[in-house]
C-alpha positions, 0 to 999 in steps of 0.5 A, a space after each residue: 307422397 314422401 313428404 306425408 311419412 314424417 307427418 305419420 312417423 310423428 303421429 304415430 309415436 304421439 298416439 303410441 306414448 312416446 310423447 311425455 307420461 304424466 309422473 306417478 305419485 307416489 305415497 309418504 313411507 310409512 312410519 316405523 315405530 320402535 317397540 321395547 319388547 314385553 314379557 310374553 309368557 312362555 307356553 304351560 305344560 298341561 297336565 295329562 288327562 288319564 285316558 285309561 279311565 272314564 272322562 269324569 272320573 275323580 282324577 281326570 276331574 281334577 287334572 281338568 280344572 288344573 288345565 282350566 286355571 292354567 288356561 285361565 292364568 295364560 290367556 290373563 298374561 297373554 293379554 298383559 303382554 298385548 297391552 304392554 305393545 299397545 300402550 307403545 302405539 303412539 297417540 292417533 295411529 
């Protein structure tokens, strides 16, 4: 019987993982792209809705369509500054 422990020590260790593991692959890095900064616009102050007077009144009117185009002029050069970094992605990316 002492002669069968090195024949089980050895089965063990192989059946446990000691024996050699395959080496993982591993993936490329990434790519890093350098990007130039673009103009991104700063955020508007919105003139202010009187809430003392009724929501369709003349003045609040006014100061709406006023946040409209502010609004309107924003997301106009908001999109511009998107553009601007995506004209920087390299072809096929």
């Amino acid at each position: 019987m002492p002669r069968a422990w090195p024949l089980l020590i050895a089965s063990i260790a192989l059946g446990s993982g000691c024996a050699a593991r395959p080496v993982p692959v591993v993936p490329p890095a990434p790519v890093v792209v350098g990007a130039k900064p673009c103009a991104a616009p700063p955020r508007p102050a919105l003139p202010p809705v009187d809430r003392a007077m009724p929501f369709d009144a003349p003045a609040n009117v006014d100061a709406l369509l006023r946040r409209d185009d502010i609004h309107r002029s924003y997301a106009e050069a908001l999109e511009a500054a998107l553009a601007c970094y995506k004209r920087q992605i390299p072809e096929g990316r």
